[in-house]
TORGU-679567 format. One line per field, with one value per atom (N, C-alpha, C): atom name; x, y, z. Coordinates in nm, 3 decimals, padded with zeros to 5 digits. Example, Ala and Ser with C-alpha at 12.3 -4.5 7.8 and 13.67 -1.06 7.14 Angstrom:
<pts>
atomo	c(N CA C N CA C);
u	c(01.319 01.230 01.320 01.285 01.367 01.290);
v	c(-00.569 -00.450 -00.330 -00.225 -00.106 00.003);
w	c(00.780 00.780 00.780 00.708 00.714 00.787);
</pts>
This chain:
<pts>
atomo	c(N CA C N CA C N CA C N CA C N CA C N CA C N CA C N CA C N CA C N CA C N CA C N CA C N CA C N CA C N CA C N CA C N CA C N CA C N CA C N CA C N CA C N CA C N CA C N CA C N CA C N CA C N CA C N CA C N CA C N CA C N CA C N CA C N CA C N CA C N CA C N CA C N CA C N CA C N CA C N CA C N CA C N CA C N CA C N CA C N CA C N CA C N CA C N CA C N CA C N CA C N CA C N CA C N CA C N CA C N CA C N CA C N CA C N CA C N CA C N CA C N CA C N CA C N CA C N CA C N CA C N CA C N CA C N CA C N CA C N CA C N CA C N CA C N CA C N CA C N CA C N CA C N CA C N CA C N CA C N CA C N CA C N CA C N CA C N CA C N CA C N CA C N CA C N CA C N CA C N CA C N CA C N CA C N CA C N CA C N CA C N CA C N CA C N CA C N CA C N CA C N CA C N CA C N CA C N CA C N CA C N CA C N CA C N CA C N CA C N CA C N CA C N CA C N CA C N CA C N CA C N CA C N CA C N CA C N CA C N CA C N CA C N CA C N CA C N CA C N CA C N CA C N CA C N CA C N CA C N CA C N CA C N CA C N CA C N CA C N CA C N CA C N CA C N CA C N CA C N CA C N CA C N CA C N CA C N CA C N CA C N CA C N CA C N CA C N CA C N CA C N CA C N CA C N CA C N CA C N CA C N CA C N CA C N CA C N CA C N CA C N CA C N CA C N CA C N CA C N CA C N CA C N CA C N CA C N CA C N CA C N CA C N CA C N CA C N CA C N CA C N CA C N CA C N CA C N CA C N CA C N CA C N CA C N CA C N CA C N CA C N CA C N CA C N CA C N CA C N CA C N CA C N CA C N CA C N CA C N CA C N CA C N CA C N CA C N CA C N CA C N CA C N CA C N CA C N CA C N CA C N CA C N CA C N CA C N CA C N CA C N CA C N CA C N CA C N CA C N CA C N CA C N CA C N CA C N CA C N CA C N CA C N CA C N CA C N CA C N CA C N CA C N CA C);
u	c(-02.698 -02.553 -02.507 -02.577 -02.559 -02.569 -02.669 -02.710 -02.610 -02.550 -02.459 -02.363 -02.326 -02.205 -02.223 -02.264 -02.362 -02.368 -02.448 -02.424 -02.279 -02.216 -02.050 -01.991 -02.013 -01.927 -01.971 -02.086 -02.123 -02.083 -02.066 -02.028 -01.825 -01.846 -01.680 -01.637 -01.725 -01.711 -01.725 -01.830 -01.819 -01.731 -01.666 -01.536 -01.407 -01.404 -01.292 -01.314 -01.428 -01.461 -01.472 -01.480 -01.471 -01.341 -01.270 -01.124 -01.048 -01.123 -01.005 -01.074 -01.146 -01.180 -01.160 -01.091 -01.027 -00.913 -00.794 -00.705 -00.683 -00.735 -00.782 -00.756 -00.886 -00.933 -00.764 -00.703 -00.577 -00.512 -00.474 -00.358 -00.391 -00.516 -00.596 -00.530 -00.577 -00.541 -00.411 -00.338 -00.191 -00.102 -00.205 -00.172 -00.214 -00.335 -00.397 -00.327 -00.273 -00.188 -00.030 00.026 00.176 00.145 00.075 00.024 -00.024 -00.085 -00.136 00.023 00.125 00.257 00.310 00.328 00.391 00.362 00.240 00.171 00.152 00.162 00.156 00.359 00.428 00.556 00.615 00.534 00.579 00.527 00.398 00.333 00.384 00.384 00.487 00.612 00.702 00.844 00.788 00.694 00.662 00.571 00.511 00.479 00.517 00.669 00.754 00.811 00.892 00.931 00.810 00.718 00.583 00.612 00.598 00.583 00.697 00.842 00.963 00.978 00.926 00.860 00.766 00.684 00.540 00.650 00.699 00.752 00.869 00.944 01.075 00.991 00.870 00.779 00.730 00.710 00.639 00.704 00.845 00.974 00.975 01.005 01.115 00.956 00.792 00.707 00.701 00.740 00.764 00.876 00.987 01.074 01.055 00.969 00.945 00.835 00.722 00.628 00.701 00.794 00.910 00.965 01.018 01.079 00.974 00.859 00.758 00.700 00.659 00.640 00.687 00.841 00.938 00.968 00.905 00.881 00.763 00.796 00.613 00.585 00.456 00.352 00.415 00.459 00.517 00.723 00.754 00.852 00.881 01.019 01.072 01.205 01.173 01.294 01.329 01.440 01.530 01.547 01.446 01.461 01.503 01.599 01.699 01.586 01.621 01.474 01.452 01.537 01.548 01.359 01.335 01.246 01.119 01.130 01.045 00.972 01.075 00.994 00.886 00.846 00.726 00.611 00.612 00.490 00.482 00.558 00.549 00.560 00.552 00.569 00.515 00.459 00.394 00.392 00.333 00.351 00.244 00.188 00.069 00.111 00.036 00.122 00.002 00.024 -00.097 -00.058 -00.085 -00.103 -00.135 -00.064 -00.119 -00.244 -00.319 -00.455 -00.555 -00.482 -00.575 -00.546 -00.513 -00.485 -00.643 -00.615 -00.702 -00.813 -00.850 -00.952 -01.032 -00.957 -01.029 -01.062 -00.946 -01.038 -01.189 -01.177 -01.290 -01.371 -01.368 -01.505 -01.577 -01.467 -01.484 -01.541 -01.537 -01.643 -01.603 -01.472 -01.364 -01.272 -01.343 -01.227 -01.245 -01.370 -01.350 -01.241 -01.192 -01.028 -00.948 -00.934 -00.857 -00.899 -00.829 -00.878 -00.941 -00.801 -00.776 -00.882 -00.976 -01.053 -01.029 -00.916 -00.823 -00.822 -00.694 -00.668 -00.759 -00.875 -00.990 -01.026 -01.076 -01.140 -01.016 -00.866 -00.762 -00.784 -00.753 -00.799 -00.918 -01.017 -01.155 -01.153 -01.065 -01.049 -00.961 -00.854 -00.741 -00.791 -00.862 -00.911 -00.956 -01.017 -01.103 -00.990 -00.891 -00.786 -00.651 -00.651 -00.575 -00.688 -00.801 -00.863 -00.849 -00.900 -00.863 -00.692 -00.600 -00.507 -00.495 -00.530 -00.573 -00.626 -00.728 -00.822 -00.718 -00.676 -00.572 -00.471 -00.394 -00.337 -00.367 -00.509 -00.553 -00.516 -00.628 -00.604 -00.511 -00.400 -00.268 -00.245 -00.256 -00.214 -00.336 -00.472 -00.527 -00.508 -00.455 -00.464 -00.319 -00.238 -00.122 -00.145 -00.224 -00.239 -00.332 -00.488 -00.580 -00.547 -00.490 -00.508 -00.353 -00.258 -00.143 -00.071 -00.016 00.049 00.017 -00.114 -00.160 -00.159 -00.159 -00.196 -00.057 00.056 00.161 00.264 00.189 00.226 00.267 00.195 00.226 00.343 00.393 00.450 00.572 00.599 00.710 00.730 00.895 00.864 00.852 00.726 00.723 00.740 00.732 00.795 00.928 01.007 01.135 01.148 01.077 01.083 01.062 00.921 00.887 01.009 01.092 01.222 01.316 01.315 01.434 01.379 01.280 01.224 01.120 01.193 01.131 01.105 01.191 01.202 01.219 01.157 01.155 01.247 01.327 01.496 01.424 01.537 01.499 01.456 01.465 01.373 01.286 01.177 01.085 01.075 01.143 01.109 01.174 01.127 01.149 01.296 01.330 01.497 01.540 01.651 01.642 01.705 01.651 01.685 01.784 01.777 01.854 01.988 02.035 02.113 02.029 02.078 02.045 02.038 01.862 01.879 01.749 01.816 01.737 01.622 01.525 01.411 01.362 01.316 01.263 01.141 01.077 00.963 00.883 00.764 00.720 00.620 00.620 00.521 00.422 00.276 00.154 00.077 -00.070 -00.166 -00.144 -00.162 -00.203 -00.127 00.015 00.088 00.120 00.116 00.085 -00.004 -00.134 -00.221 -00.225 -00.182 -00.139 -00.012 00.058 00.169 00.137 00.063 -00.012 -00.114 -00.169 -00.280 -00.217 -00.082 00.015 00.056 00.086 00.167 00.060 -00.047 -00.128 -00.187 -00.229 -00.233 -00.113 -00.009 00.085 00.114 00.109 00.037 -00.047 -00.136 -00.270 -00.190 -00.166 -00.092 -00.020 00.052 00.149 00.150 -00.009 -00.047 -00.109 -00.179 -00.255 -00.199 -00.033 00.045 00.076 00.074 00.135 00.066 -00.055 -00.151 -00.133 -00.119 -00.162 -00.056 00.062 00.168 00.152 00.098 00.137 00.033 -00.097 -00.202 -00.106 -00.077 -00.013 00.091 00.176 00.290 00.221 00.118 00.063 -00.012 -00.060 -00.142 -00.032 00.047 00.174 00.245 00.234 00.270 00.188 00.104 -00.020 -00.033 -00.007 00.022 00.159 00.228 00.359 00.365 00.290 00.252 00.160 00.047 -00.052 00.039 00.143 00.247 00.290 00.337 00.459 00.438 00.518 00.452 00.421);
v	c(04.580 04.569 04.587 04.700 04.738 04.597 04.551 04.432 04.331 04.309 04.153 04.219 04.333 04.377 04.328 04.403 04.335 04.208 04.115 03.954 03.893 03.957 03.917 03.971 04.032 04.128 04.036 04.033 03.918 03.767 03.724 03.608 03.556 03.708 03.724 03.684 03.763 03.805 03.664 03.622 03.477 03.362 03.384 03.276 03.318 03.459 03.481 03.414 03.443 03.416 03.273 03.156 03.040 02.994 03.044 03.038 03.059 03.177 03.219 03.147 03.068 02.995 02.844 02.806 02.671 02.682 02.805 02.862 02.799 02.864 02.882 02.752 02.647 02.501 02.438 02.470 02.352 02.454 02.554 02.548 02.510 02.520 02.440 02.333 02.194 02.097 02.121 02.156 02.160 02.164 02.251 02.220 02.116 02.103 01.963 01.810 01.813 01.663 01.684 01.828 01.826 01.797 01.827 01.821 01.705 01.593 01.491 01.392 01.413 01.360 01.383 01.507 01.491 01.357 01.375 01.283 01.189 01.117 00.974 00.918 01.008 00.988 00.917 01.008 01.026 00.908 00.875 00.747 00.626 00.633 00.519 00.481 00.547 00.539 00.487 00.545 00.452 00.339 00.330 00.189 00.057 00.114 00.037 -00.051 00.035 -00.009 -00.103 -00.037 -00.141 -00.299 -00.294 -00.393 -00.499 -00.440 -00.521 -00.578 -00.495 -00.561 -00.676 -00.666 -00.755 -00.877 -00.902 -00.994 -01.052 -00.991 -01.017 -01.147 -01.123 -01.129 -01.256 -01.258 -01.395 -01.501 -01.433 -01.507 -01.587 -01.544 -01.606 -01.672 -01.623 -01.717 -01.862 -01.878 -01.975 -02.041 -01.994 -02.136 -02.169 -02.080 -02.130 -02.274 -02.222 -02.321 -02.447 -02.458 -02.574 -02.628 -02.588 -02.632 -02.695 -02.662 -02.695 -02.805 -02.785 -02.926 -03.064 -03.007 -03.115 -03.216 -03.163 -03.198 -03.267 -03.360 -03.404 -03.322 -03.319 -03.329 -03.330 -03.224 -03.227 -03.241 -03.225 -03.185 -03.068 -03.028 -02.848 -02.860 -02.716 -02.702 -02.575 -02.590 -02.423 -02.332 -02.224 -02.171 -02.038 -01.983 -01.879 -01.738 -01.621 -01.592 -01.445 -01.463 -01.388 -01.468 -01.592 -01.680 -01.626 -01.549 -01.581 -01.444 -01.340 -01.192 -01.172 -01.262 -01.170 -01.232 -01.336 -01.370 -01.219 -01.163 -01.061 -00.889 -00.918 -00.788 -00.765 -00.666 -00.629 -00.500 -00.464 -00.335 -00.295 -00.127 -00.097 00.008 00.080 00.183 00.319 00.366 00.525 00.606 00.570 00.683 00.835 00.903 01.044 01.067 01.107 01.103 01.239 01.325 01.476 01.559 01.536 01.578 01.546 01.390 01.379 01.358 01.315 01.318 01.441 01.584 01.728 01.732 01.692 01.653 01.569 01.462 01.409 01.461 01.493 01.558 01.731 01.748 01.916 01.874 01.774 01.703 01.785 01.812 01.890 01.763 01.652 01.565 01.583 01.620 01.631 01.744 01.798 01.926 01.800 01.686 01.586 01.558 01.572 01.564 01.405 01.325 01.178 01.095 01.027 00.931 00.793 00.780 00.699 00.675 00.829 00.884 00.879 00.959 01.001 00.863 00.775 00.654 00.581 00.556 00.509 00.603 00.759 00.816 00.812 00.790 00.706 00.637 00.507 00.382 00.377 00.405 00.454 00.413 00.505 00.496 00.358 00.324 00.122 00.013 00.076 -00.005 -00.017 00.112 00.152 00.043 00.082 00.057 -00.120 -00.154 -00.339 -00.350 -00.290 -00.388 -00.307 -00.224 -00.187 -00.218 -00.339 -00.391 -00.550 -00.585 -00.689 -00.697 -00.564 -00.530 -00.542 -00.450 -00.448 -00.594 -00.726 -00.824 -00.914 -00.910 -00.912 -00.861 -00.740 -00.654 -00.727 -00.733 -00.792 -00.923 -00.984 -01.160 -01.142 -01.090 -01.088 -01.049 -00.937 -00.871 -00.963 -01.011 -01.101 -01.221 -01.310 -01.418 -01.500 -01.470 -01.533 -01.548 -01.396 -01.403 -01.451 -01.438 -01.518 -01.675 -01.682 -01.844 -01.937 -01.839 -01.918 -01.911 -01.838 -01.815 -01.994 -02.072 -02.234 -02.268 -02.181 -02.287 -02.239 -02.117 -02.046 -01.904 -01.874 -01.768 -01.597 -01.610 -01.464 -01.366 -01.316 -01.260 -01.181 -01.330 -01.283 -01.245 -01.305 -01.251 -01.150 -01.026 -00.914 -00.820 -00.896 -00.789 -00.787 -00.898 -00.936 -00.834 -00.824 -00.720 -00.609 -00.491 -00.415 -00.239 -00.248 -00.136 -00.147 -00.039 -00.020 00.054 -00.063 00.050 00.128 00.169 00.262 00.204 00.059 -00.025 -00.034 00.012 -00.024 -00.134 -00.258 -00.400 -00.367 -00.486 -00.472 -00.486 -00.456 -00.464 -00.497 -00.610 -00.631 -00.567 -00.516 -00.440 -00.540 -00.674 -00.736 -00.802 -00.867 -00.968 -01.118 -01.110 -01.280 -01.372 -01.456 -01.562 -01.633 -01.711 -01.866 -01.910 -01.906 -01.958 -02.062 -02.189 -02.329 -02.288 -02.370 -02.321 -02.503 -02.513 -02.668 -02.654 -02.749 -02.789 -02.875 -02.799 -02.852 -02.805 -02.906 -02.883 -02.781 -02.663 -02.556 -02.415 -02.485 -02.392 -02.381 -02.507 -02.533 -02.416 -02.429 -02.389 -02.172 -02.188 -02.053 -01.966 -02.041 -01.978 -02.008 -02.105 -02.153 -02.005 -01.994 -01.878 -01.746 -01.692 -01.578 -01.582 -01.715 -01.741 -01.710 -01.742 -01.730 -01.556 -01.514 -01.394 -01.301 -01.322 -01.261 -01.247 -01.403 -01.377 -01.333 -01.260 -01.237 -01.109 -01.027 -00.902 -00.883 -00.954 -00.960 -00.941 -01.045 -01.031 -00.857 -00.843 -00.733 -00.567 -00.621 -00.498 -00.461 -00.585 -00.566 -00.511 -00.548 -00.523 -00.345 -00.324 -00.171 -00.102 -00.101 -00.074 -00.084 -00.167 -00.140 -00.060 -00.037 00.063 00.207 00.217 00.329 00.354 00.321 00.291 00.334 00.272 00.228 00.424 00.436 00.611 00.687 00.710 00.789 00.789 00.668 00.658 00.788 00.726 00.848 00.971 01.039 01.160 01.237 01.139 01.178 01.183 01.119 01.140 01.271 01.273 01.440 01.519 01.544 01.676 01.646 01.602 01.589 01.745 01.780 01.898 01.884);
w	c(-04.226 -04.216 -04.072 -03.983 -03.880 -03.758 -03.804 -03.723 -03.760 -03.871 -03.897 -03.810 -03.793 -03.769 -03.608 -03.555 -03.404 -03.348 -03.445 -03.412 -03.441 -03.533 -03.562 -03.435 -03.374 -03.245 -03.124 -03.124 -03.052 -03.056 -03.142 -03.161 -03.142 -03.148 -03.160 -03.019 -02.946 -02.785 -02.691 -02.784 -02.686 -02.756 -02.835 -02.913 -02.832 -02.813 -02.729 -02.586 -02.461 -02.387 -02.411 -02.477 -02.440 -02.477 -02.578 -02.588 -02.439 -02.371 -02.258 -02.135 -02.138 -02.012 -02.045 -02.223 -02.215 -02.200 -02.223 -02.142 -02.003 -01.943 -01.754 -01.766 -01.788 -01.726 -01.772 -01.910 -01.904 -01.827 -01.783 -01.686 -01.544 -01.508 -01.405 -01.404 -01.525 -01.515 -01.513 -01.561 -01.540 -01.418 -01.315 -01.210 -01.103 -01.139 -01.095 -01.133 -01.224 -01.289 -01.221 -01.195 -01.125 -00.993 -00.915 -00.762 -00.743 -00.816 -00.817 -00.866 -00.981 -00.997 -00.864 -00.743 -00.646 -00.558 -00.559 -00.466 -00.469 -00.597 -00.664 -00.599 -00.645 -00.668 -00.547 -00.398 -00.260 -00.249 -00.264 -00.263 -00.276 -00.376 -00.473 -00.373 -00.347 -00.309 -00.118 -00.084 00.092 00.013 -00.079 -00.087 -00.186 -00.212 -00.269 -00.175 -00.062 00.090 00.124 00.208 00.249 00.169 00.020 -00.020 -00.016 00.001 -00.014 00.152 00.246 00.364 00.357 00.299 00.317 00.260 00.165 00.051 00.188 00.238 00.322 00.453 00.459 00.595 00.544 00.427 00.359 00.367 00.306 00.299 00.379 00.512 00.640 00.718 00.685 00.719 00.632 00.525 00.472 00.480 00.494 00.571 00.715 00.806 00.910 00.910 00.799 00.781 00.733 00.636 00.580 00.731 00.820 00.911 01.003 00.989 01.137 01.036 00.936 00.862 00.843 00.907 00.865 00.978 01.077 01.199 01.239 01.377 01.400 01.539 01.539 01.649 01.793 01.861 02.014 01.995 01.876 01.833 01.916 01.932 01.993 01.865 01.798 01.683 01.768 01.749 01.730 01.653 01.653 01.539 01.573 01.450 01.452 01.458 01.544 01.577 01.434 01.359 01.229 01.130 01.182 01.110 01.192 01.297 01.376 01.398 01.303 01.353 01.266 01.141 01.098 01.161 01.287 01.393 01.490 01.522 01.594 01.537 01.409 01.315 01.217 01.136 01.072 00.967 00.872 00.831 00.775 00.767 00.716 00.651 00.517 00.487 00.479 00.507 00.509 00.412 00.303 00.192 00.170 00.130 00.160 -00.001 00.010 -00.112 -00.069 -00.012 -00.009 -00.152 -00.214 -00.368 -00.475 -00.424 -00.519 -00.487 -00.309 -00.256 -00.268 -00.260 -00.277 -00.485 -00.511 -00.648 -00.644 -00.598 -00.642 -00.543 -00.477 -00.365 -00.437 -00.518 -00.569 -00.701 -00.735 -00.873 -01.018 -00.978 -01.076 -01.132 -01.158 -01.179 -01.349 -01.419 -01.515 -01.601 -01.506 -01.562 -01.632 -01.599 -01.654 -01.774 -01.888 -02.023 -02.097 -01.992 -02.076 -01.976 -02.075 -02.000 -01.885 -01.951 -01.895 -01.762 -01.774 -01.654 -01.565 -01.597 -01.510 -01.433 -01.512 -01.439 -01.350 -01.383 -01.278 -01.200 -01.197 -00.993 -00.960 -01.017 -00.933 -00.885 -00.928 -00.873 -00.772 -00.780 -00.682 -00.525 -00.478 -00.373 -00.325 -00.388 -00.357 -00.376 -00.468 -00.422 -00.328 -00.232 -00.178 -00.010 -00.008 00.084 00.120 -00.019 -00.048 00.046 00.001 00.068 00.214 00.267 00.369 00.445 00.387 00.449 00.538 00.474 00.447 00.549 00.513 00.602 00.752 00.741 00.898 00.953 00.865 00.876 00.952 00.906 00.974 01.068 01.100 01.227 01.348 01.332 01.395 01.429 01.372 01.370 01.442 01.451 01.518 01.705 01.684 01.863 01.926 01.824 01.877 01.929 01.802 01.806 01.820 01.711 01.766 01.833 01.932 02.030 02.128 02.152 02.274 02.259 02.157 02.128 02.115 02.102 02.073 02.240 02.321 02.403 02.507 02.494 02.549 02.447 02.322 02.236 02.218 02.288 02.244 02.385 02.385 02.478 02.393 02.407 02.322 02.367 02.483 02.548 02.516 02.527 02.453 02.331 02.236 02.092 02.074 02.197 02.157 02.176 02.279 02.328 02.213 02.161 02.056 01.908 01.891 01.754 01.827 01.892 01.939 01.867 01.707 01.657 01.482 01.419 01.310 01.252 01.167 01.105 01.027 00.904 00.825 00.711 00.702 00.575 00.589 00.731 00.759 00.830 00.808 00.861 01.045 01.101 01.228 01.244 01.306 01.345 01.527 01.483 01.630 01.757 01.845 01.970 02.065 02.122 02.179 02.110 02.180 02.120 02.088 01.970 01.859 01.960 02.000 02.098 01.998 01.940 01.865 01.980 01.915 02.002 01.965 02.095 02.109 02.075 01.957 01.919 01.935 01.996 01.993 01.918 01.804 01.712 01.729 01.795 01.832 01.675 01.698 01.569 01.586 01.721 01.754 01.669 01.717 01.632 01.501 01.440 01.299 01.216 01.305 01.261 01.248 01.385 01.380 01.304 01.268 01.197 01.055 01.035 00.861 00.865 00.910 00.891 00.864 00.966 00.970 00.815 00.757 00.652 00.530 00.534 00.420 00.446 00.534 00.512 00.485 00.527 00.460 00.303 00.240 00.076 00.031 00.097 00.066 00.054 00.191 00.124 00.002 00.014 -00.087 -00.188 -00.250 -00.369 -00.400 -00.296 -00.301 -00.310 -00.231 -00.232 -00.351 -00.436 -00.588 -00.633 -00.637 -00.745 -00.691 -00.563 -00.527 -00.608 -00.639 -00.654 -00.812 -00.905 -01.023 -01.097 -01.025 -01.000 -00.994 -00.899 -00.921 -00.968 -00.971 -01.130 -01.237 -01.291 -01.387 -01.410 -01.322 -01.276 -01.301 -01.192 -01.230 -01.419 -01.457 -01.578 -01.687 -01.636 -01.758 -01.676 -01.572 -01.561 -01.586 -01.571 -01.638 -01.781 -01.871 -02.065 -02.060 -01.963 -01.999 -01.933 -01.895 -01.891 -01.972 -02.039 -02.146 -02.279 -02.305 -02.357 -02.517);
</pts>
């Protein structure tokens, strides 16, 4: 009798003890899923902006491409230089991800209950990098290759003076006064403002996809709080 009594005391001891350390782990997670909602949230809201940029940039590269199309070969159009800033402008967005980066490096990602969940902030990261990558893209193909190249076709110069600052939408905003720039339509420039124009969709597409990724993340950490 002495002994059942013993292994029952025992058994007791470790039902409590794993009871009070699944305790612990959900208020763990509990704080791990609010700290990870901050951070998604902050996220979200600079790469909502980013993206209504990228989209604005596409825009005004595609009626520029309509106008240089419409034209021939050694043509000079005038173009209003509102068409002309996303050749000289750009946007990248730097995500803040030490939340969940110290999660997944602390190999504590299993505190997250929902499988779901778990595998979208794994992924997170590879898709933040993808339009990052993209991004760069653009920013490079702009300092490398176009400005210099459009430099016989246009005075860029002036254009850099004319979009020299970032409002509070993010997009470039212009520092001078409004001066329409003679833009001459060589293969050359064709070619260079067609390339500006297709990588800019490339973002575009990619911003989305980043954006409903995390939408989509934020969504299901906002349902595992729910009480």
């Amino acid at each position: 009798m002495e002994g059942a009594v013993i292994v029952g005391s025992i058994l007791l001891a470790f039902g409590i003890e794993a009871w009070w350390a699944g305790v612990q782990e959900r208020e763990e997670e509990g704080l791990v899923l609010q700290a990870l909602q901050t951070e998604f949230a902050e996220n979200l809201s600079d790469l909502r902006s980013v993206h209504e940029v990228h989209e604005r940039y596409a825009s005004e590269l595609g009626e520029l491409v309509g106008l240089m199309g419409s034209a021939g070969d050694g043509a000079t159009l005038v173009v209003p230089d509102s068409l002309l800033r996303a050749l000289v402008s750009f946007r990248t967005a730097d995500p803040a991800t030490g939340t969940l980066n110290t999660l997944l490096a602390s190999g504590r990602i299993d505190l997250i209950r929902d499988g779901d969940l778990q595998k979208a902030l794994a992924g997170w990261p590879a898709s933040l990098e993808d339009t990052a990558e993209d991004e760069a893209l653009v920013r490079d193909f702009v300092h490398r290759q176009l400005i210099a190249g459009l430099l016989g076709e246009l005075d860029v110069g002036r254009l850099l003076n004319a979009w020299g600052g970032l409002g509070t939408t993010g997009l470039a905003t212009r520092t001078g006064d409004r001066l329409d720039s003679r833009l001459r339509v060589s293969e050359e420039s064709r070619a260079l403002v067609g390339q500006r124009f297709h990588l800019g969709r490339l973002v575009v597409m990619d911003s989305r996809k980043r954006l409903d990724a995390g939408e989509a993340i934020l969504a299901m950490i906002d349902q595992a709080l729910e009480p």
